[in-house]
NUMARRO-401886 format. One record per residue: residue in one letter; chain; x, z, y of N, C-alpha, C, O, CB in turn. Coordinates in nm, 2 decimals, always signed. Glycine has a CB too. Example, Ala and Ser with C-alpha at 12.3 -4.5 7.8 and 13.67 -1.06 7.14 Angstrom:
r residu->a | chaine->A | n_x->+1.32 | n_z->+0.78 | n_y->-0.57 | ca_x->+1.23 | ca_z->+0.78 | ca_y->-0.45 | c_x->+1.32 | c_z->+0.78 | c_y->-0.33 | o_x->+1.42 | o_z->+0.85 | o_y->-0.33 | cb_x->+1.13 | cb_z->+0.90 | cb_y->-0.45
r residu->s | chaine->A | n_x->+1.28 | n_z->+0.71 | n_y->-0.22 | ca_x->+1.37 | ca_z->+0.71 | ca_y->-0.11 | c_x->+1.29 | c_z->+0.79 | c_y->+0.00 | o_x->+1.34 | o_z->+0.80 | o_y->+0.11 | cb_x->+1.41 | cb_z->+0.57 | cb_y->-0.06
***
This chain:
r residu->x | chaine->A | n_x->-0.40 | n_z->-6.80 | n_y->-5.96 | ca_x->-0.39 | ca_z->-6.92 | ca_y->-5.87 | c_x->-0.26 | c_z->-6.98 | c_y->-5.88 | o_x->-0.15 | o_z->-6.91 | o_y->-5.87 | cb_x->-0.43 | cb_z->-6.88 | cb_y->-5.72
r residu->x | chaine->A | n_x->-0.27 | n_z->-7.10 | n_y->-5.89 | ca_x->-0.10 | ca_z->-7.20 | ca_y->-5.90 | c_x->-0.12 | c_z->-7.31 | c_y->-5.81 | o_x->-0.22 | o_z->-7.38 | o_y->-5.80 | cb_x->-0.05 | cb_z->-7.27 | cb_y->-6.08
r residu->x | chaine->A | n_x->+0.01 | n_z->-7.33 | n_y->-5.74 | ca_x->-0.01 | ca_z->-7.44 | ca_y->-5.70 | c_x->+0.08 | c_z->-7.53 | c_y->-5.72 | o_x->+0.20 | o_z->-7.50 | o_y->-5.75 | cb_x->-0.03 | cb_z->-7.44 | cb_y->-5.60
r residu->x | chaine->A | n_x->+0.05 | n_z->-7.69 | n_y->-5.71 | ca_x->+0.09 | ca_z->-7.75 | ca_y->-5.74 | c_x->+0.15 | c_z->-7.87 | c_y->-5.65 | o_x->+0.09 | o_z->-7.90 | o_y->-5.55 | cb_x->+0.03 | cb_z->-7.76 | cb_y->-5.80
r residu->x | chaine->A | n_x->+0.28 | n_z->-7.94 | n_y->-5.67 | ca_x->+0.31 | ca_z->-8.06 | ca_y->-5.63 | c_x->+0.41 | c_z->-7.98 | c_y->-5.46 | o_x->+0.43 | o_z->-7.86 | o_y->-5.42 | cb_x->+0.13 | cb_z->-8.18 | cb_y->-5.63
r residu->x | chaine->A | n_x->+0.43 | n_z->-8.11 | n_y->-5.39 | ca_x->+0.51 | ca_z->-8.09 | ca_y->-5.28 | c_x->+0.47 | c_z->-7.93 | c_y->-5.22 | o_x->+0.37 | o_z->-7.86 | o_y->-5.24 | cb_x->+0.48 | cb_z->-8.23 | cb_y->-5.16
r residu->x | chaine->A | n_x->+0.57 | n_z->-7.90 | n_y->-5.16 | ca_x->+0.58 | ca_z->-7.77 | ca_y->-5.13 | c_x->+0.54 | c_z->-7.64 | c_y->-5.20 | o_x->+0.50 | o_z->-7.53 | o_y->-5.15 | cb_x->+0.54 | cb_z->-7.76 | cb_y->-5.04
r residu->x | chaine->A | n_x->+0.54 | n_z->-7.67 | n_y->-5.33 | ca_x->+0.48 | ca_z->-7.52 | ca_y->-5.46 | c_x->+0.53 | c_z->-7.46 | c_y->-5.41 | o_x->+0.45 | o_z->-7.40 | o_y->-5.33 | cb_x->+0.49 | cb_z->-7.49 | cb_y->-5.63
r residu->x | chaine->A | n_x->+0.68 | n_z->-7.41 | n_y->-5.39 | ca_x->+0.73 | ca_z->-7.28 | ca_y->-5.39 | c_x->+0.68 | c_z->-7.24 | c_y->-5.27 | o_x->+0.62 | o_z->-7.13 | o_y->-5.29 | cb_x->+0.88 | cb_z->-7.26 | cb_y->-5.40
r residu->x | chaine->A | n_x->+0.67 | n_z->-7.27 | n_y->-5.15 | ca_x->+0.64 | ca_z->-7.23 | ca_y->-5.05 | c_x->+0.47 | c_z->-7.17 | c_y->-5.07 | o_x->+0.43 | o_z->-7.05 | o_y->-5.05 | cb_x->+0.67 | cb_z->-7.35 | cb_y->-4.93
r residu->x | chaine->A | n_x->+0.36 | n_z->-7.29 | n_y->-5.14 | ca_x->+0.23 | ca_z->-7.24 | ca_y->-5.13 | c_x->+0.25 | c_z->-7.14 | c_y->-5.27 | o_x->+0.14 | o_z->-7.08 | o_y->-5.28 | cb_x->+0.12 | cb_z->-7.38 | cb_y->-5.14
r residu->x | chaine->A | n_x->+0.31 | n_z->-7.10 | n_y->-5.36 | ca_x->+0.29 | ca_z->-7.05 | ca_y->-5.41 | c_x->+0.35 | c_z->-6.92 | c_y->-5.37 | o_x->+0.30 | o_z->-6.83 | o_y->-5.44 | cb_x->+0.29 | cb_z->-7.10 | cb_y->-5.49
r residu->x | chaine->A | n_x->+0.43 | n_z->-6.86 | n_y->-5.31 | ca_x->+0.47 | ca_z->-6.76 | ca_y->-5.26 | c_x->+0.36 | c_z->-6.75 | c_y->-5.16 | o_x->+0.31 | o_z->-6.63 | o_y->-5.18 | cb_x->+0.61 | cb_z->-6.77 | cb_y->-5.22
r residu->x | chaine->A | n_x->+0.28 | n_z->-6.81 | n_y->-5.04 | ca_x->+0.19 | ca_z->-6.77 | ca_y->-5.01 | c_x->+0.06 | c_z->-6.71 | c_y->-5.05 | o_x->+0.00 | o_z->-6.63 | o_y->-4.98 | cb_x->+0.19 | cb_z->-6.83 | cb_y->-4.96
r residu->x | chaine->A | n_x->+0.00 | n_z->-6.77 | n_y->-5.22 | ca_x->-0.12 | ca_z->-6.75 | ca_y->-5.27 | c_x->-0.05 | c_z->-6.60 | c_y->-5.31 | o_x->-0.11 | o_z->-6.51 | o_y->-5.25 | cb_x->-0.18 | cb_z->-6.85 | cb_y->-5.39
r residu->x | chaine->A | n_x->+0.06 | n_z->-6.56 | n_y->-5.39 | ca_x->+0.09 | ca_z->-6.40 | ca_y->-5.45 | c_x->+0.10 | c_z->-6.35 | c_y->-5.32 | o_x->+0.12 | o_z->-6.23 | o_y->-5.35 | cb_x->+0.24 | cb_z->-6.37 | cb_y->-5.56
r residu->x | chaine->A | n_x->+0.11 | n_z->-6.35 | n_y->-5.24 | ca_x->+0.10 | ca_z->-6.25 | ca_y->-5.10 | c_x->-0.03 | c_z->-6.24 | c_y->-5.03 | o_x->-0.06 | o_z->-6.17 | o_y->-4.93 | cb_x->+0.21 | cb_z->-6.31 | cb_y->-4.98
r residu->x | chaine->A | n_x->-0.14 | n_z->-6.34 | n_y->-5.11 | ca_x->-0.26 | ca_z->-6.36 | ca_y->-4.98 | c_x->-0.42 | c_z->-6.36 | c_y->-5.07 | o_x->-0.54 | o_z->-6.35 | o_y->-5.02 | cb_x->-0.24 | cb_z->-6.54 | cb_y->-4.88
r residu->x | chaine->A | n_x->-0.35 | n_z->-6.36 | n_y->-5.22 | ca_x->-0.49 | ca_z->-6.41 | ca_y->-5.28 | c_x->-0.59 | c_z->-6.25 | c_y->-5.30 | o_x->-0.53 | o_z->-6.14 | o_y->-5.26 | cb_x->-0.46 | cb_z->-6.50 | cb_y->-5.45
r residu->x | chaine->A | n_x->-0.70 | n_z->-6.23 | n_y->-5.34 | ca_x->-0.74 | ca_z->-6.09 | ca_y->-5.42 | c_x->-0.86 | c_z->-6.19 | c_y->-5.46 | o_x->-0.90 | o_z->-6.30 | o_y->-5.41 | cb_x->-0.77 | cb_z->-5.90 | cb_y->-5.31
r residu->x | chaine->A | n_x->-0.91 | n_z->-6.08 | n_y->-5.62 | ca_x->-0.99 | ca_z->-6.12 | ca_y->-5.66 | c_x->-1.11 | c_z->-6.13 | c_y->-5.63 | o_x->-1.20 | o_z->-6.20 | o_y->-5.67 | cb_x->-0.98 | cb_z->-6.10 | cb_y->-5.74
r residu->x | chaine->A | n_x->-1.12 | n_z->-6.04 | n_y->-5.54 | ca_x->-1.31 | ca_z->-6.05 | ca_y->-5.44 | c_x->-1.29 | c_z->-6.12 | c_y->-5.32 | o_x->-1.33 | o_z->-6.09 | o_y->-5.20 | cb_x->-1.40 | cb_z->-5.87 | cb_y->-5.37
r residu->x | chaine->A | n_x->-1.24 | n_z->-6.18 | n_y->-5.35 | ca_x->-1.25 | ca_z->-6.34 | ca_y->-5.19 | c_x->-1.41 | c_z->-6.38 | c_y->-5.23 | o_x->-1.46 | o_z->-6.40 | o_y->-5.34 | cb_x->-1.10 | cb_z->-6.55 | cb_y->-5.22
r residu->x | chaine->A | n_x->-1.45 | n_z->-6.38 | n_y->-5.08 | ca_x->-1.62 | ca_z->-6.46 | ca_y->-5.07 | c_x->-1.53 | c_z->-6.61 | c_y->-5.03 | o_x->-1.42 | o_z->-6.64 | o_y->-4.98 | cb_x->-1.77 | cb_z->-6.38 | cb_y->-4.90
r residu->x | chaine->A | n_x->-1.67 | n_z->-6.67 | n_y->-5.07 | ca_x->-1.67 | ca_z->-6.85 | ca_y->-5.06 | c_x->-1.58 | c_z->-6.84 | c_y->-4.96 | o_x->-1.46 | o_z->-6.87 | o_y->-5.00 | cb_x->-1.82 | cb_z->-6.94 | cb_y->-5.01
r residu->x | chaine->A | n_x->-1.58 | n_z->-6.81 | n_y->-4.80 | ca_x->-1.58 | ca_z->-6.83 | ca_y->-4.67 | c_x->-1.38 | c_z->-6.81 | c_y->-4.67 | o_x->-1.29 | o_z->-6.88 | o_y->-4.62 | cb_x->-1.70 | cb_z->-6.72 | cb_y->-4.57
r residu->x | chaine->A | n_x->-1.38 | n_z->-6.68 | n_y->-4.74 | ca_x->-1.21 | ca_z->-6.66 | ca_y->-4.75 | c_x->-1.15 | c_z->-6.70 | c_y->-4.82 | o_x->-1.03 | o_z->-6.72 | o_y->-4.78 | cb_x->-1.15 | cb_z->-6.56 | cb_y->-4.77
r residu->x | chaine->A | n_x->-1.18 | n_z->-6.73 | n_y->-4.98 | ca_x->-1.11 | ca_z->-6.85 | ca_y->-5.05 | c_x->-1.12 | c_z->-6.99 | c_y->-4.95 | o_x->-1.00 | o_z->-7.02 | o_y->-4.93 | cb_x->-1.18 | cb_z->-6.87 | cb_y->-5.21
r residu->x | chaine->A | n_x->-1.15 | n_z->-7.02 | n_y->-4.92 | ca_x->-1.19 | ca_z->-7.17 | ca_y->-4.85 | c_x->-1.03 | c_z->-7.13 | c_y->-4.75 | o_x->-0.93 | o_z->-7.20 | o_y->-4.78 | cb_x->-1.41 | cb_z->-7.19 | cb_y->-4.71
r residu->x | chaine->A | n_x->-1.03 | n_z->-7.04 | n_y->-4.67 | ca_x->-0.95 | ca_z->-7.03 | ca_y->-4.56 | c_x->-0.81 | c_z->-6.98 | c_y->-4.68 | o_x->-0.69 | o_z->-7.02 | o_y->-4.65 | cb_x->-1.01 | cb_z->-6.90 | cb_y->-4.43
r residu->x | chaine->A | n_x->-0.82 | n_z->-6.95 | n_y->-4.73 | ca_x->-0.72 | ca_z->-6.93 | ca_y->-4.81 | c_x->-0.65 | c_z->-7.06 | c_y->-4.85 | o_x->-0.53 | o_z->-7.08 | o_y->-4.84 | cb_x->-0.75 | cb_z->-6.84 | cb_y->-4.91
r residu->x | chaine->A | n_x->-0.75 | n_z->-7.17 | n_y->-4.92 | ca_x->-0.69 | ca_z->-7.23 | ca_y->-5.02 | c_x->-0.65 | c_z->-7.37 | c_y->-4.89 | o_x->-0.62 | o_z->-7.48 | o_y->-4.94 | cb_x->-0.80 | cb_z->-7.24 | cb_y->-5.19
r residu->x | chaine->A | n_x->-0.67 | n_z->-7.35 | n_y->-4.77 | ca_x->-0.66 | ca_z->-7.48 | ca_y->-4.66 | c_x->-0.51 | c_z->-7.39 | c_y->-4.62 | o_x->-0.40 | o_z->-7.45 | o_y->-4.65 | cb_x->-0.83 | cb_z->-7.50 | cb_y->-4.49
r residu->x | chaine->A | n_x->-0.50 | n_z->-7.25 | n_y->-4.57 | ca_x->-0.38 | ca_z->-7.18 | ca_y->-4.55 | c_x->-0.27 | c_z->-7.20 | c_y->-4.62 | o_x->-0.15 | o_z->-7.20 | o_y->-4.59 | cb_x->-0.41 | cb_z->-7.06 | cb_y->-4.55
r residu->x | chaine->A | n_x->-0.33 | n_z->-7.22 | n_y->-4.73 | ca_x->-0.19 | ca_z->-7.22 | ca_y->-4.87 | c_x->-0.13 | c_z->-7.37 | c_y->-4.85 | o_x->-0.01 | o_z->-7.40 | o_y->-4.85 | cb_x->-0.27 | cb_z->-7.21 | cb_y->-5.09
r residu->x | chaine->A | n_x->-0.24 | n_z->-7.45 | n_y->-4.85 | ca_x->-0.17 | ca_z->-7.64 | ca_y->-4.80 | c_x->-0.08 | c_z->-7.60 | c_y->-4.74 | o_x->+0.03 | o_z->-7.58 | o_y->-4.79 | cb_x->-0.25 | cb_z->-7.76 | cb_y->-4.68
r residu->x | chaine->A | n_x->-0.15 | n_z->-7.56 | n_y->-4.59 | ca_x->-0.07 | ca_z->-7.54 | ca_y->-4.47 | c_x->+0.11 | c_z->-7.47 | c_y->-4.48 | o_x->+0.22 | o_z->-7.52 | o_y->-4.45 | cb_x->-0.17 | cb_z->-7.43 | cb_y->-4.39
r residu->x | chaine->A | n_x->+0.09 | n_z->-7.38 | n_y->-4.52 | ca_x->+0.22 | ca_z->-7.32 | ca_y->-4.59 | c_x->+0.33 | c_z->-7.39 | c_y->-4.66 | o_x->+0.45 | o_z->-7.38 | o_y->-4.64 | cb_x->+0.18 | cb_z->-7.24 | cb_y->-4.68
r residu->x | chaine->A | n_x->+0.24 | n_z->-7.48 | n_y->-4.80 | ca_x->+0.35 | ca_z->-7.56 | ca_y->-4.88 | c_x->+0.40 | c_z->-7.66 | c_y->-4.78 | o_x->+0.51 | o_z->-7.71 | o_y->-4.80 | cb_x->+0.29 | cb_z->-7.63 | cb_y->-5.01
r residu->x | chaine->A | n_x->+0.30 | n_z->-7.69 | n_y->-4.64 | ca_x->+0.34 | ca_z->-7.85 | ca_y->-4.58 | c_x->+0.45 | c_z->-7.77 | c_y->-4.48 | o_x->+0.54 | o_z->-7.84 | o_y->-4.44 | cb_x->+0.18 | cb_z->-7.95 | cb_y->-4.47
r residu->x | chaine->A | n_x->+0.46 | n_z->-7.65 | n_y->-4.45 | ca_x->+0.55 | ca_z->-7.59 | ca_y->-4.31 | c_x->+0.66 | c_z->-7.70 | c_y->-4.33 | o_x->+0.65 | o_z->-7.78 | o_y->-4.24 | cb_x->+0.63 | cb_z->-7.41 | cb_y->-4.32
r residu->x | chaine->A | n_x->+0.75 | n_z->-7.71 | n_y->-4.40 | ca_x->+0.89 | ca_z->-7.78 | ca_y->-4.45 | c_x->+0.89 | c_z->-7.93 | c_y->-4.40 | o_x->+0.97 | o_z->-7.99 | o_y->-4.33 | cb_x->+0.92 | cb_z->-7.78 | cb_y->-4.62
r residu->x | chaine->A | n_x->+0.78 | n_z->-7.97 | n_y->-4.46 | ca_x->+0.73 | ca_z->-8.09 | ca_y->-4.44 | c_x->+0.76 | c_z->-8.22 | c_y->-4.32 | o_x->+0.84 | o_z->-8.31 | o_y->-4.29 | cb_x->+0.63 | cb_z->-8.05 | cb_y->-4.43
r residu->x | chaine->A | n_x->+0.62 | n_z->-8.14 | n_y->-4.26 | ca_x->+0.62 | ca_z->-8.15 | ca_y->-4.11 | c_x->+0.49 | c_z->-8.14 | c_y->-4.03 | o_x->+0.45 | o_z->-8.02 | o_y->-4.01 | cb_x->+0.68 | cb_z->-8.29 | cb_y->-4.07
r residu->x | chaine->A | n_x->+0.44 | n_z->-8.20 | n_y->-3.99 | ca_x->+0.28 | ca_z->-8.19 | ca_y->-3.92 | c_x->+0.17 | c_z->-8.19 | c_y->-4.00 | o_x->+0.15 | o_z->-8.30 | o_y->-4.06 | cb_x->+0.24 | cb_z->-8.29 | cb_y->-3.83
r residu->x | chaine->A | n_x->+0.09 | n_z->-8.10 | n_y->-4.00 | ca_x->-0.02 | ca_z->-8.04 | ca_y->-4.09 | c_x->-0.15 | c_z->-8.05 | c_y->-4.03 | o_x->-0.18 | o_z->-7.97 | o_y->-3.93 | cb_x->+0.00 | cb_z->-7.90 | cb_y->-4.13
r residu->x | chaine->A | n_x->-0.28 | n_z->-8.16 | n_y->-4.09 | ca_x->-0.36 | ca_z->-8.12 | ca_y->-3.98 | c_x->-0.50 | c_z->-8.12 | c_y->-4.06 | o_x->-0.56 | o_z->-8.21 | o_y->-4.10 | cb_x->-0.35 | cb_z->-8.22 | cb_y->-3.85
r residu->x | chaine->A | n_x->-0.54 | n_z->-7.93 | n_y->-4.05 | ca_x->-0.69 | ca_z->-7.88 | ca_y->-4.13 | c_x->-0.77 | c_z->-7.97 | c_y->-4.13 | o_x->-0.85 | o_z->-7.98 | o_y->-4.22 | cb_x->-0.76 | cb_z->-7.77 | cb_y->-4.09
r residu->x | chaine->A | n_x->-0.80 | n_z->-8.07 | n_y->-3.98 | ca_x->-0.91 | ca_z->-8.14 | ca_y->-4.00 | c_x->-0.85 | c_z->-8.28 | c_y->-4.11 | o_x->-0.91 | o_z->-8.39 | o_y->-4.13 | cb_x->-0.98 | cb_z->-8.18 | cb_y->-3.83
r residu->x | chaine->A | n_x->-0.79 | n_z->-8.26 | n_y->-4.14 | ca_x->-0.75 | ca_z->-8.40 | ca_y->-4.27 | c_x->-0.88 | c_z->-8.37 | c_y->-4.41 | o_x->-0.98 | o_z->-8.43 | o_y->-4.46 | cb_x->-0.52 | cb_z->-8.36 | cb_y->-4.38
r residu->x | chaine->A | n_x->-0.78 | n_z->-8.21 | n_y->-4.44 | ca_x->-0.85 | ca_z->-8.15 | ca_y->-4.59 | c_x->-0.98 | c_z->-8.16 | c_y->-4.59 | o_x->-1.04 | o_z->-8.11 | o_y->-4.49 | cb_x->-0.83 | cb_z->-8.00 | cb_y->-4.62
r residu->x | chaine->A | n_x->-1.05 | n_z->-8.22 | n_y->-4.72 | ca_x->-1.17 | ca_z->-8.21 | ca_y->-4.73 | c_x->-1.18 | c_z->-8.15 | c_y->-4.84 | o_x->-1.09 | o_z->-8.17 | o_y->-4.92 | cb_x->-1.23 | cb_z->-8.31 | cb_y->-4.72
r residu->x | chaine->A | n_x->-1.30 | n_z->-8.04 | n_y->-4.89 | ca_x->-1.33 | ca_z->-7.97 | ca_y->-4.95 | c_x->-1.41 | c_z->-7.97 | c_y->-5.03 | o_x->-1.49 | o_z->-8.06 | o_y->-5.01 | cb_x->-1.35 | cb_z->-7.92 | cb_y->-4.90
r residu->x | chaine->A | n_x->-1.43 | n_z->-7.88 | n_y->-5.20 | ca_x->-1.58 | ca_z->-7.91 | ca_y->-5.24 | c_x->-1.57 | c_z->-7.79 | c_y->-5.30 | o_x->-1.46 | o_z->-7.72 | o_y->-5.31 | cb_x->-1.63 | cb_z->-8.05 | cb_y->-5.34
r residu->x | chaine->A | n_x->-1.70 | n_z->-7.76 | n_y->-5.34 | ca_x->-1.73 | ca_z->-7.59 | ca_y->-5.38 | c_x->-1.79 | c_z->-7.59 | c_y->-5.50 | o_x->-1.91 | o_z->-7.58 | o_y->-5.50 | cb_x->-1.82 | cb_z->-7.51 | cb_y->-5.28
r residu->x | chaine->A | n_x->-1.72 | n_z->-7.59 | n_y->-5.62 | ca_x->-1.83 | ca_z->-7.63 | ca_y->-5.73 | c_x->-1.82 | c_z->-7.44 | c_y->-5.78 | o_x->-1.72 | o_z->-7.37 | o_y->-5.80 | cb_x->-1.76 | cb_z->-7.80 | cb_y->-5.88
r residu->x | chaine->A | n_x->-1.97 | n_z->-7.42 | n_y->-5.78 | ca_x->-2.01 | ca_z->-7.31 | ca_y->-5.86 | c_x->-2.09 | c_z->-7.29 | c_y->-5.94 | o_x->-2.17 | o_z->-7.37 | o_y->-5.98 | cb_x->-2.02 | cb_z->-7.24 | cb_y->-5.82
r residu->x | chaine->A | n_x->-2.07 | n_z->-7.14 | n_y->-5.99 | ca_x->-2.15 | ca_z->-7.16 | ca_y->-6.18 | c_x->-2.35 | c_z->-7.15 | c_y->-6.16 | o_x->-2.42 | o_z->-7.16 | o_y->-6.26 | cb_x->-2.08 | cb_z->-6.93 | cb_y->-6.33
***
């Protein structure tokens, strides 16, 4: 997992501390809205109901 753009170092120091490879749908989802959340700390105001989501699977 990599992330990209404003705040990487921050979201990416959160994904190597939070990710594992048997995440269900429900905890990647919370993971990958958490990791925003993280790169935005520096930022300033972060708000989950913004992020919209999509789930594309095999």
């Amino acid at each position: 997992a990599k992330a990209l753009g404003r705040g990487e170092k921050e979201a990416d120091q959160y994904l190597e501390k939070n990710y594992r490879d048997d995440l269900n749908e429900n905890e990647a989802r919370k993971l990958a809205v958490s990791t925003i959340e993280a790169g935005e700390k520096k930022i300033g105001k972060f708000d989950k109901k913004a992020v919209e989501m999509i789930v594309i699977k095999k």
